[in-house]
N, C-alpha and C positions, 0 to 999 in steps of 0.2 A: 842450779840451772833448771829452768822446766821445759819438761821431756812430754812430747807428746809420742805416745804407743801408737801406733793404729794398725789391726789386724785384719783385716779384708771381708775373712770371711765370716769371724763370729763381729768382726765393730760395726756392723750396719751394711757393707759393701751389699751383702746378698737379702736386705730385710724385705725388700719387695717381692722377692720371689722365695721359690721355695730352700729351704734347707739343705745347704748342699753335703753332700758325702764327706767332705773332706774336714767337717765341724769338728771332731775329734781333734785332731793333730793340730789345726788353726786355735781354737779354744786354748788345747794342752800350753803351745809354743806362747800366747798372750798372758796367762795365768803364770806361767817360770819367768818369762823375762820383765813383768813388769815389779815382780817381787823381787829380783836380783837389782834389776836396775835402782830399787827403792831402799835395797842393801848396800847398794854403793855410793848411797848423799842422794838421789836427784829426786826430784819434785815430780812425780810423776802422774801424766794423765793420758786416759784410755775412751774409748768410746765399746758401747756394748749392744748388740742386736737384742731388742726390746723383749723377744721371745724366749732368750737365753737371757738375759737378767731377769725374769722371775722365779726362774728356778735355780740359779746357780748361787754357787758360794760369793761370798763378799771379795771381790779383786783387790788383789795390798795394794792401790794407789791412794791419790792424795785426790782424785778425781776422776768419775768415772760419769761420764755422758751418754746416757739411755738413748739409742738411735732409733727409730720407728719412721722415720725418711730417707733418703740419702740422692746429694745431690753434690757435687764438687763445691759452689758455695759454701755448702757448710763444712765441706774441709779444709778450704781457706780459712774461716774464720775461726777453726782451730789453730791452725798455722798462726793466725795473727798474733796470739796468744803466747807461743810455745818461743823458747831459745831456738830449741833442736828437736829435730825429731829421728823417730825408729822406725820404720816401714818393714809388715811381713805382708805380701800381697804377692799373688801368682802374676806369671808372665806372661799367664794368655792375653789378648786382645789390646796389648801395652799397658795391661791396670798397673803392675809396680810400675813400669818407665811415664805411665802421667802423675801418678801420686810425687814421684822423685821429683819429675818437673815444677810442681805445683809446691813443693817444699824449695828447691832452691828459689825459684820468683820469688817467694816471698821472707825469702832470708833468713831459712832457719838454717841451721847446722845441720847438714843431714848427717846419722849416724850410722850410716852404710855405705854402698855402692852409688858413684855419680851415673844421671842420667847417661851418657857416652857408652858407658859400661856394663851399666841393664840393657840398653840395647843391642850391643853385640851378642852380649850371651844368651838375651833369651832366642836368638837365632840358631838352632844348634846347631845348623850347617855349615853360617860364617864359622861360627866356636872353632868346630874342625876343623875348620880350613885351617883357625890364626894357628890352634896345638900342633896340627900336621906343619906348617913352615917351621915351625921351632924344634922339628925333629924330634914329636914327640907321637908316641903309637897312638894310632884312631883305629875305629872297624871301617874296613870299608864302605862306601855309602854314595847314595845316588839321590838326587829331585826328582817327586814324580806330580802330576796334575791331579787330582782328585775328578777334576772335568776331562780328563784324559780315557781313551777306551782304554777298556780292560788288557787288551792287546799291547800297546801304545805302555802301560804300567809294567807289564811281563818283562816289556824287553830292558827297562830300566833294574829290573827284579833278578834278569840271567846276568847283566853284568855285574852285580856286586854277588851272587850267587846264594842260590836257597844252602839254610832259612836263612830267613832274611827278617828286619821289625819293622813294621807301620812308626812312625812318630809323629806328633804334631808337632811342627816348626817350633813353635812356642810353649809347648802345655806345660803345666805343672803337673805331679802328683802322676798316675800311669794313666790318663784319659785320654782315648783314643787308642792306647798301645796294644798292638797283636803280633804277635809271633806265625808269620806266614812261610810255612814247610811245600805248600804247594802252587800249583796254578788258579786250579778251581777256589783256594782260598782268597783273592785278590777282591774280588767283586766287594764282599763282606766285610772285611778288613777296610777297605775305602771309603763303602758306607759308614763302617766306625768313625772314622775318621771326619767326615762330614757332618758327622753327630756334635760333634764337641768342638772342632774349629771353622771359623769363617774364611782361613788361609785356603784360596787352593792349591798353594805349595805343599806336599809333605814331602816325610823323610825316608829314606827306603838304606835301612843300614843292615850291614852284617851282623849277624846274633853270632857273640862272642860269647861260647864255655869258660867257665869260670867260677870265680867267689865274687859276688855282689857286693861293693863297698864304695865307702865314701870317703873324702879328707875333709875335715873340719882347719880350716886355716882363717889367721885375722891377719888384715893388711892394711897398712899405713898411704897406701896410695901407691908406695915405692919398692918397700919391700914385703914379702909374706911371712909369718910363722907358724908353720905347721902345728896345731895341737893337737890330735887326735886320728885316727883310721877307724872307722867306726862298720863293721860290721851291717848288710841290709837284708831283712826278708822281702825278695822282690818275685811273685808269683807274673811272669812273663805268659799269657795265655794266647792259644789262638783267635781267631777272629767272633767265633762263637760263645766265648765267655768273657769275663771280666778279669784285666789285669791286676793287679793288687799289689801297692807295697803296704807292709804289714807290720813293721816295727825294726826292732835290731837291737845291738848291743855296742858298746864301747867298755872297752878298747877293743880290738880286734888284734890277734897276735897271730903274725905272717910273717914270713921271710924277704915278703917282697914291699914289706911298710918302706924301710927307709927309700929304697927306689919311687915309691907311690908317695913319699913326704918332698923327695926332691925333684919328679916332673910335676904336681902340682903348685910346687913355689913357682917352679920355670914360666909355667902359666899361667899363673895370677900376677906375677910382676912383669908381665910383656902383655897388658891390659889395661890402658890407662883409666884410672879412677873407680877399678876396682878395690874399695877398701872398706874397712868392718871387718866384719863376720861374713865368711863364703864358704858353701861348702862345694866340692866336686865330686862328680859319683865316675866308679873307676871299676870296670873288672879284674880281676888279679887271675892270672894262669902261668902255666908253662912256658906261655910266651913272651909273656912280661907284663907290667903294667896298660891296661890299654886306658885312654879316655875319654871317658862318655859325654860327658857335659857338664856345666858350672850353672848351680844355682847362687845367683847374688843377694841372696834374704839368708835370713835365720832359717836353717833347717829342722828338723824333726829329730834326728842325732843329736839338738842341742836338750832333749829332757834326758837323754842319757848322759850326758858330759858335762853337763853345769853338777849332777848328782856325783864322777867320778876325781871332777879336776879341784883342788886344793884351792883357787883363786877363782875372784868371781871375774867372770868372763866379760859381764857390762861395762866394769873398771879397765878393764886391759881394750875394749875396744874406745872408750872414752882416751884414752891415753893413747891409743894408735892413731882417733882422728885430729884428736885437740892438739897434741903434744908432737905427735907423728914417733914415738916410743912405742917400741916391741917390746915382748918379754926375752929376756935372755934365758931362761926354764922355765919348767913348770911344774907340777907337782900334779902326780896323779895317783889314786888311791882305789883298789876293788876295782868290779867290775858293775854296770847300772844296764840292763836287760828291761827295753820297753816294745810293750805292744798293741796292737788295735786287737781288740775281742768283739767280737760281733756278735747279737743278742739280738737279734731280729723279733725272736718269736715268743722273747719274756716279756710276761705283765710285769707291769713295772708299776708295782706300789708307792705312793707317792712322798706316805710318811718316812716312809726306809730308803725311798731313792736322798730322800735330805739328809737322812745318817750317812749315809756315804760321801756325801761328796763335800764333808772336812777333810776326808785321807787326804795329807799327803801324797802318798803311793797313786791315788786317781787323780791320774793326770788330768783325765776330765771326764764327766760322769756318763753315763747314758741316757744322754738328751732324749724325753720319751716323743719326738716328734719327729715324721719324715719314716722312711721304708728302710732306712739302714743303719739301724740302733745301734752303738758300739761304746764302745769304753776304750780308754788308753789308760793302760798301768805304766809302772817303773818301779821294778822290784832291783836292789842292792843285794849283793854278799862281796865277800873278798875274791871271788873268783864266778868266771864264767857259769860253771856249770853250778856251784849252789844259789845265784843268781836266778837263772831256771829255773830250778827246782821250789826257788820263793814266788817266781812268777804264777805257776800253777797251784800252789797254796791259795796265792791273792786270789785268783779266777776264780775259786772254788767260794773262797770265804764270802766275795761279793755277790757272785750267785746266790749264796745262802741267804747273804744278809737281806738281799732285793726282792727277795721268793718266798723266803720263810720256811723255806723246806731243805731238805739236804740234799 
């Protein structure tokens, strides 16, 4: 079968403009899945932003199409090409719900999430609504204007009650997000917010204490099967800095998984045409499960989980969409600890940034272009904390190796 890959923001989506923040983790998620997918039979083909295929590693496909334009056109006539396709594309401005549309017109197999299904989730207020009818715990939360006075925001702000988060209706990744504890913080926070989306809807919800995590689940369309609870480093800032998720780990060992494996099934099979690979991010407390929102793409939890789970995870979701077969287990093995390192302020030798980025272990290297240089690892042991402790090994050895100095 040929599989077209297409990843948003390293396959061309952003070539016209500048290099966005989020190149790490886009890069990392294209580089694992189209090598897994090429592990499980498929004929695979990728498109690559012309700036990062001169410096990157060779991608394991069977074809990789140099982008230096980008126009929907030419991702039809990819599509024309392809059986099926794989879509990872954020949810801001409906880019994954037109690329979905643009793959089923033209009759491929999508091997995700149906148009129908991107669109409610990337709404994360409908989202709460459908999990609240299903009896299932949300933080409280309100709509506010952006073109609203600051006034006019406050009083949407006292009724779900400080502190309270900024959200963009739609965003991916934490753009936009502030953690607002006051009054005087609203002004700021709004501007944030107008920064990064064209919606003057946003989200004004309750900041829920807790452990930051995610459920990795793959669904048939009908039913869900939980794989994973994966651990997030999510730095939740106020209006004046930058939010940041930062990596994580899988598995995550919690008292309150099995509860967080059984309201996230609840909720992906009362969603029609949610299926693939989804993941949903969940707070876990004293209170119970709450939940936050469903991303319908391949998450960032998937460089640590393809590295922990016994079975490749491309095969099981091929067999969820073609077949409509789940797995009955699964086998998981160690624990896989991945992160963003940020390296802003290193020369970055050119000879030695090409030694690195054969690891493995680099997810993906430190693209020396743009204001916010970084790297993503994924350090392995049998367990959580010597997992760590290899992670900061790696960090150190790659600094050496990039620098030349200790």
């Amino acid at each position: 079968m040929k599989l077209l890959v297409f990843e948003f923001f390293s396959g061309g989506g952003f070539v016209e403009g500048e290099i966005s923040g989020l190149i790490g983790e886009a890069y990392a998620m294209l580089r694992y899945i189209v090598e897994d997918f090429r592990e499980a039979g498929f004929e695979v083909y990728t498109t690559l932003d012309h700036r990062i295929a001169k410096i990157a590693p060779p991608l394991g496909t069977h074809r990789v199409e140099v982008v230096s334009s980008w126009n929907l056109d030419f991702f039809r006539e990819l599509l024309s090409e392809a059986d099926a396709a794989f879509l990872i594309a954020p949810e801001t401005d409906n880019i994954l719900y037109s690329l979905a549309s643009e793959a089923v017109k033209a009759g491929a197999k999508l091997f995700g999430p149906l148009p129908p299904a991107i669109e409610l989730t990337t709404d994360k207020s409908k989202l709460l609504g459908v999990a609240e009818k299903l009896g299932l715990k949300v933080p409280k939360h309100g709509l506010s204007k952006t073109s609203s006075s600051t006034a006019s925001v406050e009083k949407t702000v006292q009724g779900v009650g400080y502190p309270v988060v900024f959200k963009v209706l739609d965003g991916a990744g934490s753009e936009g997000l502030s953690l607002v504890s006051r009054a005087d913080e609203i002004p700021q926070a709004m501007e944030k917010i107008r920064r990064v989306s064209n919606r003057d809807l946003f989200l004004v919800e309750e900041f829920v204490p807790g452990v930051d995590a995610s459920v990795s689940l793959l669904s048939n369309g009908e039913k869900a099967f939980p794989l994973s609870l994966n651990f997030q480093y999510v730095k939740v800032k106020g209006p004046s800095e930058e939010s940041k998720y930062e990596g994580g780990y899988v598995p995550l060992k919690h008292k309150l998984k099995e509860q967080a494996f059984e309201d996230t099934k609840t909720l992906i099979e009362n969603i029609n045409g949610l299926q693939g690979y989804v993941g949903v991010d969940v707070k876990l407390s004293e209170e119970g499960v709450t939940i936050l929102e469903v991303n319908p793409r391949l998450t960032t939890s998937y460089l640590g989980l393809r590295r922990v789970l016994r079975q490749n995870i491309p095969s099981m979701i091929s067999e969820a969409i073609v077949n409509k077969t789940l797995p009955s287990k699964i086998s998981m093995e160690g624990c896989a600890y991945f992160k963003k390192i940020y390296l802003p302020d290193l020369k970055i030798d050119e000879g030695r940034f090409r030694r690195i980025v054969q690891r493995e272990d680099v997810a993906a290297p430190p693209f020396p272009m743009g204001d916010k240089i970084h790297t993503i690892l994924v350090a392995y042991s049998k367990n959580e904390k010597l997992a760590m402790l290899n992670m900061e090994k790696m960090k150190k050895e790659i600094v050496e190796e990039l620098t030349g100095k200790k």
